[in-house]
KOLKOLDO-826571 format. One record per residue: residue in one letter; x, y, z of N, C-alpha, C, O in turn. Coordinates in pm, whole numbers, plus 50000, padded with zeros to 5 digits. Atoms other than C-alpha are relative to their C-alpha. Layout:
@tivo = a; n.X = X; n.Y = Y; n.Z = Z; ca.X = X; ca.Y = Y; ca.Z = Z; c.X = X; c.Y = Y; c.Z = Z; o.X = X; o.Y = Y; o.Z = Z
...
END
This chain:
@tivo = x; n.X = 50143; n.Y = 49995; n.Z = 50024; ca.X = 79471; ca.Y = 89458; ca.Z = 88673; c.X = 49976; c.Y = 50036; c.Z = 49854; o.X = 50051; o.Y = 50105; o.Z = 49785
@tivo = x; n.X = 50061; n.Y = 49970; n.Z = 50164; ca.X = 79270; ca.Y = 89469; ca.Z = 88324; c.X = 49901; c.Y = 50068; c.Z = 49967; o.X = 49818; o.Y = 50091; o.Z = 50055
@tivo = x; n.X = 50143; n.Y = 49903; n.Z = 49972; ca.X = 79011; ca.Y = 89675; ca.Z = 88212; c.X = 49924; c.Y = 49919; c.Z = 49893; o.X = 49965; o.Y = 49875; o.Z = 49786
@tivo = x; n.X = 50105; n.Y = 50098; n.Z = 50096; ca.X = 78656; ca.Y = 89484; ca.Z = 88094; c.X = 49879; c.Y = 50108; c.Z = 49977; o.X = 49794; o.Y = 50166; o.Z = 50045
@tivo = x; n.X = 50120; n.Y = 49945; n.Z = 50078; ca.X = 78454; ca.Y = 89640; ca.Z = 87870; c.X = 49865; c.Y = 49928; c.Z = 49978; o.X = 49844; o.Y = 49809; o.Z = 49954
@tivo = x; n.X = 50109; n.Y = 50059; n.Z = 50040; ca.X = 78122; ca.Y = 89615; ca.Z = 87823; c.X = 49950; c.Y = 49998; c.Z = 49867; o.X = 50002; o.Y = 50075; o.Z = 49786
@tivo = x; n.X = 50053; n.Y = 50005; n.Z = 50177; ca.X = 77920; ca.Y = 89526; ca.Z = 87474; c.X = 49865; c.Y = 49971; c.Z = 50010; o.X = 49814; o.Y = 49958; o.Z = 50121
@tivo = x; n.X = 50150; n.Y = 50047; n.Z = 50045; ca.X = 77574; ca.Y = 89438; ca.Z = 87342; c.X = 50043; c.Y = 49940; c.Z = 49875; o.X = 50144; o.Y = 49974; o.Z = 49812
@tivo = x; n.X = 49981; n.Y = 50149; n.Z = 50126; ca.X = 77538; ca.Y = 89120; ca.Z = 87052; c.X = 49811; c.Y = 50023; c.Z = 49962; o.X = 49723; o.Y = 50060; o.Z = 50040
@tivo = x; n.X = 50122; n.Y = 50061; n.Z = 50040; ca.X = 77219; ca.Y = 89057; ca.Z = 86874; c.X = 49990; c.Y = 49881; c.Z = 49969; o.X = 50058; o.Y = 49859; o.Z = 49869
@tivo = x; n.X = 49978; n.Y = 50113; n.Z = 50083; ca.X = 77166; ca.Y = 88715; ca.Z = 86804; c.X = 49846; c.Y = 49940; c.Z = 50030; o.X = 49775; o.Y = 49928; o.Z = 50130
@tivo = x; n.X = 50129; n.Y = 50092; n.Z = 50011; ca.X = 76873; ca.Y = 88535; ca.Z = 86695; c.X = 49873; c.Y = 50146; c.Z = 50037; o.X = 49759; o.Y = 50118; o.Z = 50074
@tivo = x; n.X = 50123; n.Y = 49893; n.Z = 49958; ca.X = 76651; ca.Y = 88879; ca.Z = 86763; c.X = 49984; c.Y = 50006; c.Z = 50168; o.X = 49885; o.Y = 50069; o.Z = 50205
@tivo = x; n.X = 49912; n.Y = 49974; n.Z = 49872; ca.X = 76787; ca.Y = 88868; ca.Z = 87140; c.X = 50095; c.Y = 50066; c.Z = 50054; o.X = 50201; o.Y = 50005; o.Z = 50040
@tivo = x; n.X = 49873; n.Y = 49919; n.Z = 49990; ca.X = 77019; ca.Y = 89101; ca.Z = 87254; c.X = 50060; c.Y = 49929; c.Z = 50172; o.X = 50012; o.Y = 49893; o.Z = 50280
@tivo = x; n.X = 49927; n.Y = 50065; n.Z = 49873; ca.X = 77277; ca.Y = 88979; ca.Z = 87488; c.X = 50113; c.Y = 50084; c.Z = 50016; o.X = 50200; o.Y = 50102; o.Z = 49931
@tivo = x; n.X = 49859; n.Y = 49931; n.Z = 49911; ca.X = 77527; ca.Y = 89193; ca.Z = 87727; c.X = 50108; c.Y = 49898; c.Z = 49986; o.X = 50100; o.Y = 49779; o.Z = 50014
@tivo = x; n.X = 49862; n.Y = 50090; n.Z = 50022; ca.X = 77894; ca.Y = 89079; ca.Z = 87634; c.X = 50126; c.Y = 50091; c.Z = 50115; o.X = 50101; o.Y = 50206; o.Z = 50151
@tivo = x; n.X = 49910; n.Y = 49957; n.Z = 49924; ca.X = 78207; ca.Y = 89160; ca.Z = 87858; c.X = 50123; c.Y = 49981; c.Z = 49911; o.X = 50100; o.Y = 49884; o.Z = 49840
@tivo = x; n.X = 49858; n.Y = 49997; n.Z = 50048; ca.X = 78574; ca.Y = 89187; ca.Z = 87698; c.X = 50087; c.Y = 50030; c.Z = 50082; o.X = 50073; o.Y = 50067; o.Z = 50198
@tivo = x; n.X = 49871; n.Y = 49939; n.Z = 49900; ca.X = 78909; ca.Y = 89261; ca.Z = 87800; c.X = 50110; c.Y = 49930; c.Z = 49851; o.X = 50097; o.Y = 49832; o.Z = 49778
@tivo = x; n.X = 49846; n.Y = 50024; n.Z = 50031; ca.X = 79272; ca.Y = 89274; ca.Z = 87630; c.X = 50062; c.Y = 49891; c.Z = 50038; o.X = 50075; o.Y = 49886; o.Z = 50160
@tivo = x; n.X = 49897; n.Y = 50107; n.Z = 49924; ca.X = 79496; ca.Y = 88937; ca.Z = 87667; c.X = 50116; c.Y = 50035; c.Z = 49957; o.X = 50124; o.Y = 50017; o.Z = 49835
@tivo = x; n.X = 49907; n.Y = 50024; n.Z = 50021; ca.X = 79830; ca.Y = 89004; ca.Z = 87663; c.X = 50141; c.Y = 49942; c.Z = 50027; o.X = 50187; o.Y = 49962; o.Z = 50140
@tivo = x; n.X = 49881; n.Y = 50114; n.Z = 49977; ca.X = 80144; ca.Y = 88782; ca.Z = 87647; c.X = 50140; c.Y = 50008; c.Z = 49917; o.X = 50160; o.Y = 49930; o.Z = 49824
@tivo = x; n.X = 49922; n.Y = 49985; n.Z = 50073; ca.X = 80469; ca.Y = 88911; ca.Z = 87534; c.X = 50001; c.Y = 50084; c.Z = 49839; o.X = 50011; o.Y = 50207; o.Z = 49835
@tivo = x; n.X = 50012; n.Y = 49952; n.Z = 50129; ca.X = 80448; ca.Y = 88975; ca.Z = 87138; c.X = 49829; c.Y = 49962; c.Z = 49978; o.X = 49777; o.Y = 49966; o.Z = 49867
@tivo = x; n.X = 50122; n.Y = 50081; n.Z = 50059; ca.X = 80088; ca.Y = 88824; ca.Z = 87168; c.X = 49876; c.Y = 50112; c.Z = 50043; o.X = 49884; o.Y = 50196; o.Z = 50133
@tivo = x; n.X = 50117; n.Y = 49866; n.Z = 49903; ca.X = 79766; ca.Y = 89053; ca.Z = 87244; c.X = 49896; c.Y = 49925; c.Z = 49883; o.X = 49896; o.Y = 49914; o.Z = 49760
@tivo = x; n.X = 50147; n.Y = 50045; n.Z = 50091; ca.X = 79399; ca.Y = 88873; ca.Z = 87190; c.X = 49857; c.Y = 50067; c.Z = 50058; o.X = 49852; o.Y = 50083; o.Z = 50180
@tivo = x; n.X = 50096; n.Y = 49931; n.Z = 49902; ca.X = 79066; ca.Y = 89042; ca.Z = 87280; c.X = 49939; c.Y = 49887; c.Z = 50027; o.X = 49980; o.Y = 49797; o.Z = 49952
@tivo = x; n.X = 50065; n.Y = 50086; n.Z = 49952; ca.X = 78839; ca.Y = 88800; ca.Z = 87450; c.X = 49831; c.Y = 50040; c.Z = 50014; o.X = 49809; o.Y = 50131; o.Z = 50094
@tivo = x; n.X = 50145; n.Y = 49903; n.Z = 49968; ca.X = 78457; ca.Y = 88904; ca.Z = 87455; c.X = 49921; c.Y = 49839; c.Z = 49969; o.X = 49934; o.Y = 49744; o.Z = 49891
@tivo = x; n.X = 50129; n.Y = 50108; n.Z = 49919; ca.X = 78163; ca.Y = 88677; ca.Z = 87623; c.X = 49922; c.Y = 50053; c.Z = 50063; o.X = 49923; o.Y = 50143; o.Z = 50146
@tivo = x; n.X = 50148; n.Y = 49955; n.Z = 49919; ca.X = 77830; ca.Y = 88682; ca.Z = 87701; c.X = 49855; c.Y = 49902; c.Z = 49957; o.X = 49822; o.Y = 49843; o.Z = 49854
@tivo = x; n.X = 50148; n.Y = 50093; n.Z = 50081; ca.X = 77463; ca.Y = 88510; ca.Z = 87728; c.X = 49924; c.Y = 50035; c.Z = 50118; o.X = 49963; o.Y = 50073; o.Z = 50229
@tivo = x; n.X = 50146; n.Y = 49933; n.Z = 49909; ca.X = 77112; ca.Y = 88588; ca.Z = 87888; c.X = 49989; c.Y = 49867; c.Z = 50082; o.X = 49874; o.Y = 49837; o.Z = 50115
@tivo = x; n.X = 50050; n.Y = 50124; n.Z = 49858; ca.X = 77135; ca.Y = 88261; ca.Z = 88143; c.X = 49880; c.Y = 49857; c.Z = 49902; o.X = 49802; o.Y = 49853; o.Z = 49807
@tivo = x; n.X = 50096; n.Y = 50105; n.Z = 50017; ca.X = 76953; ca.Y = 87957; ca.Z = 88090; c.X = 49778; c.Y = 50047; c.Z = 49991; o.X = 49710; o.Y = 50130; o.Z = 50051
@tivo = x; n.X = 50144; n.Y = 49938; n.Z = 50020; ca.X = 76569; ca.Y = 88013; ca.Z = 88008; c.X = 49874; c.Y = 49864; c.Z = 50037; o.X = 49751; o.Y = 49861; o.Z = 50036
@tivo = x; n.X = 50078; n.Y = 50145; n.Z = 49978; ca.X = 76440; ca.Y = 87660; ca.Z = 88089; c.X = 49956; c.Y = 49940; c.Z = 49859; o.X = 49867; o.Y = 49858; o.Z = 49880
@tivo = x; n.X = 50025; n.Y = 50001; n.Z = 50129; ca.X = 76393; ca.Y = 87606; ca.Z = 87719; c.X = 50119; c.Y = 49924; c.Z = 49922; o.X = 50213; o.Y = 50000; o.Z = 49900
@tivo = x; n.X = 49921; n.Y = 50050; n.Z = 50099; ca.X = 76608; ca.Y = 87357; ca.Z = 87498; c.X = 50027; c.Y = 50028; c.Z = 49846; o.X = 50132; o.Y = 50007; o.Z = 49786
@tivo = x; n.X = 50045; n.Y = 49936; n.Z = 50101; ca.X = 76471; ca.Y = 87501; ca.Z = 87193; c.X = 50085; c.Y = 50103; c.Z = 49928; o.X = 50174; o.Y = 50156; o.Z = 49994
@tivo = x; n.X = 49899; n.Y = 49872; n.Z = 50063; ca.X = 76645; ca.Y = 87761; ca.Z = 86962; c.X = 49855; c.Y = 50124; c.Z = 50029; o.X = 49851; o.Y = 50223; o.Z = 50102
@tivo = x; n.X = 50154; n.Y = 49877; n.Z = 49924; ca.X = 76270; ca.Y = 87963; ca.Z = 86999; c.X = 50008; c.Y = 50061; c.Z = 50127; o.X = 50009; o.Y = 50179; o.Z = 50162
@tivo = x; n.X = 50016; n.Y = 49947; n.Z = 49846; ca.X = 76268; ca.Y = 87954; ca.Z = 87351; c.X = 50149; c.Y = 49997; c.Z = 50075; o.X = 50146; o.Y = 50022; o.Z = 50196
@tivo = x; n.X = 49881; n.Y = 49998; n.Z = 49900; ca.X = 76629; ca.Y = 87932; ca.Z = 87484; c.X = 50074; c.Y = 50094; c.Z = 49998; o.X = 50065; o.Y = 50175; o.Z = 49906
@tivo = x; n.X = 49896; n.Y = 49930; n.Z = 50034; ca.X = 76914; ca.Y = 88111; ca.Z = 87563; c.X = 50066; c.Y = 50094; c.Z = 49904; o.X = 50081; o.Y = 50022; o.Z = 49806
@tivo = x; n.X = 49884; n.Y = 49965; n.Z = 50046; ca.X = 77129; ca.Y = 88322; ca.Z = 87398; c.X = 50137; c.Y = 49960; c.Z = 50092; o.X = 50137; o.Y = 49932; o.Z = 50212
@tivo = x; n.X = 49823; n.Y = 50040; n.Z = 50009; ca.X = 77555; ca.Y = 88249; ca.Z = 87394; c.X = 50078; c.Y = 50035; c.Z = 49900; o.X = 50080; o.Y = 49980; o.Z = 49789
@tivo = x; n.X = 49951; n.Y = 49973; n.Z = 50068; ca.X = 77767; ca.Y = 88428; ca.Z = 87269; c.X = 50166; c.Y = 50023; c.Z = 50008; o.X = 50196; o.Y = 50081; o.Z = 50112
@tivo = x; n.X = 49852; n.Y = 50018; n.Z = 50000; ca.X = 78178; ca.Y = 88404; ca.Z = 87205; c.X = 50086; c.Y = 50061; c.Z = 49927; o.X = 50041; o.Y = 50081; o.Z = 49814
@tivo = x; n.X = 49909; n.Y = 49908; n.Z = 50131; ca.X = 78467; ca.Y = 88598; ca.Z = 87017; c.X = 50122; c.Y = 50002; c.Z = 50080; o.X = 50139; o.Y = 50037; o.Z = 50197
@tivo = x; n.X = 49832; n.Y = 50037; n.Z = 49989; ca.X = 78845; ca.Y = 88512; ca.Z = 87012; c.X = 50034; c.Y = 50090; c.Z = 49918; o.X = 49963; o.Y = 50093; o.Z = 49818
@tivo = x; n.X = 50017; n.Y = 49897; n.Z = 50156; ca.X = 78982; ca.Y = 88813; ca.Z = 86780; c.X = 50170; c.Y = 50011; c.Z = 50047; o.X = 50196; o.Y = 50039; o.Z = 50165
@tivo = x; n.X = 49857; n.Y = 50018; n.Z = 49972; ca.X = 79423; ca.Y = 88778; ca.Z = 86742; c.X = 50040; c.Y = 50134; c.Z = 49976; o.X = 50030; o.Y = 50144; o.Z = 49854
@tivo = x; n.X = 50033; n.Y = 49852; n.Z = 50036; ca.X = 79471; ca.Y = 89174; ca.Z = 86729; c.X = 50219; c.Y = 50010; c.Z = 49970; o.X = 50275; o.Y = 50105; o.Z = 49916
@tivo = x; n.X = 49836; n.Y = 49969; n.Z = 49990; ca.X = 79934; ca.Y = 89074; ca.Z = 86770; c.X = 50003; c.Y = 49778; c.Z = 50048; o.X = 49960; o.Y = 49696; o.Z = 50130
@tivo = x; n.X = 49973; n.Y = 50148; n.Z = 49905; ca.X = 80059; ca.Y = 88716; ca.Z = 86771; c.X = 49943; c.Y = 49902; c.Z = 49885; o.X = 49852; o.Y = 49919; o.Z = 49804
@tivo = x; n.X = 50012; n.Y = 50126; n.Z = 50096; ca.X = 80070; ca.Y = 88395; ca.Z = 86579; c.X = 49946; c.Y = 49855; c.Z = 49992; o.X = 49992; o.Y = 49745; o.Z = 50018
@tivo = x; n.X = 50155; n.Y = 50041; n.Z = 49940; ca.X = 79700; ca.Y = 88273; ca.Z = 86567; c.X = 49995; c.Y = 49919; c.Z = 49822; o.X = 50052; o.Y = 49965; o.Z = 49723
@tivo = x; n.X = 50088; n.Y = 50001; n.Z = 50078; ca.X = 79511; ca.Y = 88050; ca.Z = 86316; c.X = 49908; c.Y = 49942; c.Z = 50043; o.X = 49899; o.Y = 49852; o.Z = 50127
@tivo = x; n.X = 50167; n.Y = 50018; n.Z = 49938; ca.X = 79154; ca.Y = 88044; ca.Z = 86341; c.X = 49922; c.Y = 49952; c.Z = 49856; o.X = 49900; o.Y = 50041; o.Z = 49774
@tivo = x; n.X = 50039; n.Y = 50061; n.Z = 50094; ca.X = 78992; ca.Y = 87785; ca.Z = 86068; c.X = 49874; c.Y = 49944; c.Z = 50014; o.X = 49897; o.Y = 49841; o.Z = 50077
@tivo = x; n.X = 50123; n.Y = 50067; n.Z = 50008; ca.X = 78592; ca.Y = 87667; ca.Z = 86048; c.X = 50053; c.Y = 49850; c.Z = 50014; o.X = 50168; o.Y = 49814; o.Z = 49986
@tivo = x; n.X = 49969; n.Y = 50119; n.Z = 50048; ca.X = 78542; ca.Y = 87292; ca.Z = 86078; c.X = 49879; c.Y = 49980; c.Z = 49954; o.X = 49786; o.Y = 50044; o.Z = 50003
@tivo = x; n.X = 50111; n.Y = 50026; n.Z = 50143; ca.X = 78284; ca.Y = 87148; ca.Z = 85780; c.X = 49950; c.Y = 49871; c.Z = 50054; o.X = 50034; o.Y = 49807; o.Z = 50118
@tivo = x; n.X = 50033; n.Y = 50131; n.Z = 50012; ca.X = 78087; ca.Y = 86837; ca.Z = 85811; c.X = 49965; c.Y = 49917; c.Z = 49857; o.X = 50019; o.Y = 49979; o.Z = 49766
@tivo = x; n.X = 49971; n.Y = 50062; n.Z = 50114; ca.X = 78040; ca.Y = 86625; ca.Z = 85525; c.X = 49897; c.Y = 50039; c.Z = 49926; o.X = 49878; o.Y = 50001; o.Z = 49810
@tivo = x; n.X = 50113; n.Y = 49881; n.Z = 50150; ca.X = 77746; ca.Y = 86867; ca.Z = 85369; c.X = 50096; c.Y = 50087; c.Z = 50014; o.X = 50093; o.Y = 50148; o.Z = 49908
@tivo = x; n.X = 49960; n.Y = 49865; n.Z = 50042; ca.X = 77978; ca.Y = 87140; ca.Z = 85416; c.X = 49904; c.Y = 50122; c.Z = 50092; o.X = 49876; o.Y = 50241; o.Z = 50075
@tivo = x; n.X = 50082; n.Y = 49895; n.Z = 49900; ca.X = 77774; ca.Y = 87277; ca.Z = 85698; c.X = 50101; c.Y = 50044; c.Z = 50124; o.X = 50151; o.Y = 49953; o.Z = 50190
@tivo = x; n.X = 49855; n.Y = 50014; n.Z = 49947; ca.X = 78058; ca.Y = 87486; ca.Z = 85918; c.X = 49880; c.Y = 49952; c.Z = 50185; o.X = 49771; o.Y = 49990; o.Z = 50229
@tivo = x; n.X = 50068; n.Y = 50062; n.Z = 49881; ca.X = 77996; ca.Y = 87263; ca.Z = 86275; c.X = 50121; c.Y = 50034; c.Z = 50145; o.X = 50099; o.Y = 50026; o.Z = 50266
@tivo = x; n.X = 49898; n.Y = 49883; n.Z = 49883; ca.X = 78294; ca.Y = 87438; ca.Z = 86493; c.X = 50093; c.Y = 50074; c.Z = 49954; o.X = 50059; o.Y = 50134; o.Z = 49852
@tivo = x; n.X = 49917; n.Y = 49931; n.Z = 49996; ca.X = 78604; ca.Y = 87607; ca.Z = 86496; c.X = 50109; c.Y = 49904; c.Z = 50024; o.X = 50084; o.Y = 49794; o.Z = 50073
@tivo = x; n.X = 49833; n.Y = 50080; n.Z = 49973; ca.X = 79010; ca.Y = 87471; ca.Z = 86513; c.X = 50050; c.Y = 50134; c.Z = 50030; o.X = 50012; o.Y = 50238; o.Z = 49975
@tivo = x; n.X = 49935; n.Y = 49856; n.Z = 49973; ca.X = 79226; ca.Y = 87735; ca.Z = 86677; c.X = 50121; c.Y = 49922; c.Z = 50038; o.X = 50124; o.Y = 49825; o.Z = 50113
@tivo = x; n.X = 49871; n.Y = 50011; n.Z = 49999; ca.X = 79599; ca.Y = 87718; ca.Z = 86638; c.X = 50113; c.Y = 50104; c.Z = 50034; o.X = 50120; o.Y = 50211; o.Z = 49975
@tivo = x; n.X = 49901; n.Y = 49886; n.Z = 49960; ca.X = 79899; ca.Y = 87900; ca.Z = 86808; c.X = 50109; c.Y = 49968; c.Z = 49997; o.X = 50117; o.Y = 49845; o.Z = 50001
@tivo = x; n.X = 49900; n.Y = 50029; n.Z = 49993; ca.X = 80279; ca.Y = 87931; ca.Z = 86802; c.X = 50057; c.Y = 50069; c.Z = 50086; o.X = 50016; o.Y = 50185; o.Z = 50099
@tivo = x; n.X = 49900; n.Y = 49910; n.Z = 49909; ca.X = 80543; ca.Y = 88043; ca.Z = 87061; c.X = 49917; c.Y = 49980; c.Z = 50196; o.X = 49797; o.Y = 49956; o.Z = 50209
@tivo = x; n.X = 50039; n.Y = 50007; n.Z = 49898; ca.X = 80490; ca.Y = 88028; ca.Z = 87449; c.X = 49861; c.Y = 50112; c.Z = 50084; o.X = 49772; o.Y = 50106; o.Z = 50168
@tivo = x; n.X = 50067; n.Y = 49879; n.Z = 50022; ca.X = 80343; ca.Y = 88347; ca.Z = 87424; c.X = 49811; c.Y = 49942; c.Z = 49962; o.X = 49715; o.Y = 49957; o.Z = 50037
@tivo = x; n.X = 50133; n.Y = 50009; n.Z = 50036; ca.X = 80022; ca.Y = 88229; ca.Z = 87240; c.X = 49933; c.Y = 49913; c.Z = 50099; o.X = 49812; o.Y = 49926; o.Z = 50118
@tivo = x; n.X = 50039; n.Y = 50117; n.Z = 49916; ca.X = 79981; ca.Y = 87943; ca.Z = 87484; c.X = 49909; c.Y = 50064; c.Z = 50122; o.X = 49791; o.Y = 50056; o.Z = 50158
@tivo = x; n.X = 50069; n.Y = 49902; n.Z = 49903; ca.X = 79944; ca.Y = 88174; ca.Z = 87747; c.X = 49920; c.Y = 50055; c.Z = 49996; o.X = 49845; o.Y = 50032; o.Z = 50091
@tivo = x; n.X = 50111; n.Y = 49924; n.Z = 50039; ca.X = 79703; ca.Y = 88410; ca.Z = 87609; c.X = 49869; c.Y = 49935; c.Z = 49963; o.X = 49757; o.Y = 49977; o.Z = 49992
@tivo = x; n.X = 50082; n.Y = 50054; n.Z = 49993; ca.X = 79528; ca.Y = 88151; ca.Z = 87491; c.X = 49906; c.Y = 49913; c.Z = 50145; o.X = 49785; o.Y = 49896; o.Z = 50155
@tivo = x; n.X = 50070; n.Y = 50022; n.Z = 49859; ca.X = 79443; ca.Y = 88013; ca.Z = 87848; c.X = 49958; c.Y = 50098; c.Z = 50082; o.X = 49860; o.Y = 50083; o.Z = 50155
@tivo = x; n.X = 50102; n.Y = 49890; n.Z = 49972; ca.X = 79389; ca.Y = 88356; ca.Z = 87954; c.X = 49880; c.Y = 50044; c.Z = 49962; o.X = 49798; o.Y = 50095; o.Z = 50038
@tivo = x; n.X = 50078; n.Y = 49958; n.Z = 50054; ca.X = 79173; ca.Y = 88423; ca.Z = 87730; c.X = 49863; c.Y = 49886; c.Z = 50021; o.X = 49764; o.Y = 49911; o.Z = 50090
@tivo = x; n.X = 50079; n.Y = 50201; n.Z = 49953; ca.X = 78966; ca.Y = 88057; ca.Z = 87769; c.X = 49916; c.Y = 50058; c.Z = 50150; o.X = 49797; o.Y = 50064; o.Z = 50183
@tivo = x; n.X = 50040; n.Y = 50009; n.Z = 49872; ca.X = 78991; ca.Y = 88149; ca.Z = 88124; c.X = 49892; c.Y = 50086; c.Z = 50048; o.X = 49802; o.Y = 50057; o.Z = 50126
@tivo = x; n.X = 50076; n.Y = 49906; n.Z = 49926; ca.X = 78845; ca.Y = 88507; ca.Z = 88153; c.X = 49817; c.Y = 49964; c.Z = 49892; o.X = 49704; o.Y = 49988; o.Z = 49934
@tivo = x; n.X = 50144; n.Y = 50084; n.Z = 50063; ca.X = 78543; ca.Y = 88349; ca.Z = 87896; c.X = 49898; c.Y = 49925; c.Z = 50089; o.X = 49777; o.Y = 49940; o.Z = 50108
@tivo = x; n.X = 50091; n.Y = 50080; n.Z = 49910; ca.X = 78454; ca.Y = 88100; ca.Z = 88128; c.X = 49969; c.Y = 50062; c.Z = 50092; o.X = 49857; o.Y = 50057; o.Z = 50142
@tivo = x; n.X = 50088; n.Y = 49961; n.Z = 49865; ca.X = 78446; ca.Y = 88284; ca.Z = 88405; c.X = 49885; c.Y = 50101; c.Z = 49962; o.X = 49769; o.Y = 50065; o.Z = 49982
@tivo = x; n.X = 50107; n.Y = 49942; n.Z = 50069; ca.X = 78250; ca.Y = 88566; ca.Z = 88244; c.X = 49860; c.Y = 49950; c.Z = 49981; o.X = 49767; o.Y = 50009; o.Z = 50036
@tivo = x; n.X = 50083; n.Y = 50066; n.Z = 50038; ca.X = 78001; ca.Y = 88307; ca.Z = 88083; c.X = 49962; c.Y = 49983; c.Z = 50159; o.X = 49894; o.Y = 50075; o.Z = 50206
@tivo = x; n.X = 50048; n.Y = 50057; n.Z = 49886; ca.X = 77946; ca.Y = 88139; ca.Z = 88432; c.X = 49969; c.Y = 50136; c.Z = 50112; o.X = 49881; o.Y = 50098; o.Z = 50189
@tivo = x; n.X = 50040; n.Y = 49920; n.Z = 49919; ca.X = 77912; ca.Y = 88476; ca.Z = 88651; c.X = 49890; c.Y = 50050; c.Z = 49908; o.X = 49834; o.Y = 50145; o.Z = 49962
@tivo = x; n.X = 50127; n.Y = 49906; n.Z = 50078; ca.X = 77625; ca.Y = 88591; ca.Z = 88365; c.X = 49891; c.Y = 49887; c.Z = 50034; o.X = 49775; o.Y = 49916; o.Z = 50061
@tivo = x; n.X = 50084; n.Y = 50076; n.Z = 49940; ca.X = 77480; ca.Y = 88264; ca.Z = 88454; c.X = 49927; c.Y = 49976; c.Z = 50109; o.X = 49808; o.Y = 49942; o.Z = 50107
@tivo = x; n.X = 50033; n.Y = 49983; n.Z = 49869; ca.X = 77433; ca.Y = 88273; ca.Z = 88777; c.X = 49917; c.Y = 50152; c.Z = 50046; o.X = 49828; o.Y = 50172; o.Z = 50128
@tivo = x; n.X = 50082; n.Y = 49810; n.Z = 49990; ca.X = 77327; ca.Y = 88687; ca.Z = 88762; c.X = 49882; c.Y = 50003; c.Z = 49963; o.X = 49803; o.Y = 50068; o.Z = 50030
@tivo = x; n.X = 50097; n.Y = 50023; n.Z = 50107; ca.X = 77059; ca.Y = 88581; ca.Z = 88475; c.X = 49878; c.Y = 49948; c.Z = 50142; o.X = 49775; o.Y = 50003; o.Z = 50180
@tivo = x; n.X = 50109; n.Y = 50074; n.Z = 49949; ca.X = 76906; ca.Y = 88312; ca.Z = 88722; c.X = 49982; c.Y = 50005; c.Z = 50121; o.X = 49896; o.Y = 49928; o.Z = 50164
@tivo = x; n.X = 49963; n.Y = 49998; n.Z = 49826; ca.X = 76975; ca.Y = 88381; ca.Z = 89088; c.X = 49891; c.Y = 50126; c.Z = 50026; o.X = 49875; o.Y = 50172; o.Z = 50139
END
């Protein structure tokens, strides 16, 4: 068993409850922290949602690089790992995200 911490995020002048936890995998250890206020019926950046995400490599052989579009505006993320070790953590970590994200979803709107 793991222990999940709780957090608070501000984003956009919204505060959104985040959940974490420790991934670890051999030489590898990543924190994982997720969270968002549910769907709002709103497509809008005004009226919608918050979502919020954080991959953080605390042991283990991670790179984590912006990706640019052709202004130079950053439009995602590339995340790179080595050893069996990172593989793992990295799908742990993926995994306890999604589920996180999707049980705040359902809490938000149910």
């Amino acid at each position: 068993m793991y222990a999940i911490n709780e957090g608070l995020k501000k984003i956009n002048g919204e505060y959104v409850d985040t959940y974490s936890r420790e991934v670890t995998d051999c030489l590898t250890n990543l924190t994982a922290e997720a969270g968002t206020t549910g769907y709002s019926g709103s497509p809008s950046r005004a009226g919608g949602g918050r979502t919020y995400l954080c991959l953080k490599a605390d042991k283990g052989d991670f790179l984590f690089d912006p990706v640019f579009d052709k202004e130079g505006k950053t439009v995602g993320i590339k995340i790179a790992s080595c050893g069996d070790a990172g593989l793992n953590a990295l799908i742990k970590a993926l995994s306890f995200i999604e589920q996180a994200l999707d049980d705040m979803r359902r809490d938000v709107n149910d």
